[in-house]
Each structure stands twice: as C-alpha cells, then as structure tokens.
C-alpha positions as CSV (number, residue, x, y, z in Angstrom):
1,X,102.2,72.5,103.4
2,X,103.4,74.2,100.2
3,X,101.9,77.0,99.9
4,X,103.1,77.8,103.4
5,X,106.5,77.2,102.4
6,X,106.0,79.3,99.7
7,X,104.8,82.0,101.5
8,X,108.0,82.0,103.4
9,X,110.3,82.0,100.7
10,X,108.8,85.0,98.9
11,X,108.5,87.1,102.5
12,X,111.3,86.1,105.1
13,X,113.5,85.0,103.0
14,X,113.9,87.9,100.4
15,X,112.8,90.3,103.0
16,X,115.9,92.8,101.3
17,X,113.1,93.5,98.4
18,X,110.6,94.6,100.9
19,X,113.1,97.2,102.7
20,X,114.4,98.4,99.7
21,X,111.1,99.4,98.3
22,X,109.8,101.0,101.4
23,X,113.1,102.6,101.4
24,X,113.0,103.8,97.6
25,X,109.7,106.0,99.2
26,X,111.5,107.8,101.9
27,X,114.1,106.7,104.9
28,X,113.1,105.1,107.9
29,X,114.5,104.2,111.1
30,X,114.5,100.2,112.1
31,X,111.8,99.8,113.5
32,X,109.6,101.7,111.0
33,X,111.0,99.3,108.5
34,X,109.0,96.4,110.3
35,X,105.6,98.4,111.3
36,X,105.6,99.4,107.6
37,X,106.2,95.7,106.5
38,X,103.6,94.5,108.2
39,X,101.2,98.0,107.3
40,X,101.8,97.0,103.5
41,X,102.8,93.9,102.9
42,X,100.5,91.6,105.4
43,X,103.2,89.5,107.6
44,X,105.4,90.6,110.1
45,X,109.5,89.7,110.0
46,X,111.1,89.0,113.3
47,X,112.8,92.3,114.8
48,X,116.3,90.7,114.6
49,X,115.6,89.9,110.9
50,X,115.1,93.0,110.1
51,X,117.8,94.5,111.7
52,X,120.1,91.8,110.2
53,X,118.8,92.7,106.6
54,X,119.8,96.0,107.2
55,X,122.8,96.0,108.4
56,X,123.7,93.5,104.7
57,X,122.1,95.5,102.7
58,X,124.0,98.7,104.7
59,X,127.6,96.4,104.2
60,X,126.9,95.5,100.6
61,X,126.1,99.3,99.8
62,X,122.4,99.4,98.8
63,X,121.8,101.8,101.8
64,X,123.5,103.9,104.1
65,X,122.8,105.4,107.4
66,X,122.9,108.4,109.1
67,X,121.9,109.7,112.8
68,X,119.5,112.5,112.7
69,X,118.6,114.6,115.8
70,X,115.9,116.5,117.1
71,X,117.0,119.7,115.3
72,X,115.7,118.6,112.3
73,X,112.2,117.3,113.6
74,X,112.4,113.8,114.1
75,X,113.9,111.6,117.4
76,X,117.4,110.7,117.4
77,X,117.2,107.9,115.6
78,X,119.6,106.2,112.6
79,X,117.7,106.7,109.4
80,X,118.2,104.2,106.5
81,X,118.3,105.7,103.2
82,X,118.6,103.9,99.5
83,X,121.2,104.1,97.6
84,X,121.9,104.6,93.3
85,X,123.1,100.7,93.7
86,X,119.9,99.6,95.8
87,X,117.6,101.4,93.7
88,X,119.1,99.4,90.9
89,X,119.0,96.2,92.6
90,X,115.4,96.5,93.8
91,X,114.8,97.6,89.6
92,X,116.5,93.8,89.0
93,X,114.3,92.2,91.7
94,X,111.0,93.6,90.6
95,X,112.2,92.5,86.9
96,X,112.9,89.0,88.0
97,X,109.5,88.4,89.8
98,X,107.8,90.2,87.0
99,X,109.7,87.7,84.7
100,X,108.8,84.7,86.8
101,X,105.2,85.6,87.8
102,X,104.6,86.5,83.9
103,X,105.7,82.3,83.2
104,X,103.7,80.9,85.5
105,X,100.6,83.4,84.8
C-alpha cells in the first residue's frame, strides 16, 4: 500500500532526523531515544535500529558520548549529546522537508 510505504520512508528510514531533534532538547541515553520516539513521534523503531543510528550518527560526528555516573544524579548510563555539526545537519533536514512539503502543499 503506498501510503504505508510512505510512512516507512519518512520514519525508519531517516530515523537520524528524529534522534537529532530529541537530541537538540537535551541528551539521552539509548534507550530513552526510542521511548521518546515513540512518546512524540507515534511509531516505534526497532531497538537495534536505534542503536545502529547512533552509533553513525556518533562515527560521522553529529553526536558524541559520554558515560555519566551516579555522582551527578542519573544511572550509569552513556548519554548522547548533539553536536555544532548535528545541529546543523538536522537545520538542513528540517529545510529540505520544509522545502519538499511546501511543493506538494
């Protein structure tokens, strides 16, 4: 059905948008990144996904990591955090589906 396959492409398959702009609101451990995906966006990624998204996004530079512990209040977790070159990314990505939506509205 298309608008199944639509529905796909703009959620699984550019799922990096979706974590970057949770990310651009505060950092977040894994598997906060897929509760809130789910709380605000409406489908749910695979767990693997998600972690595989990271990890690209983590290797091409648009976030980094860093292991927090207890002392500062929160469980020992690795916290993603947004960087200068994934804040400008998601910027380009918002543009483009502004750009698109704005053609076929």
């Amino acid at each position: 059905m298309p608008l199944d396959r639509l529905k796909k492409k703009l959620t699984t398959e550019v799922l990096w948008i979706y974590i970057l702009s949770l990310l651009s609101n505060k950092s977040m451990y894994a598997y906060e990144v897929k509760a809130e995906i789910e709380k605000n966006f409406s489908f749910a990624p695979a767990r693997i996904t998600s972690y595989i998204v990271l990890y690209n996004l983590e290797k091409g530079g648009y976030v980094t990591s860093e292991w927090e512990d207890s002392e500062h209040g929160r469980p020992n977790r690795k916290y993603y955090i947004i960087t200068d070159s994934g804040k400008e990314l998601l910027k380009k990505g918002k543009e483009f589906i502004n750009l698109v939506v704005s053609k076929i509205g």
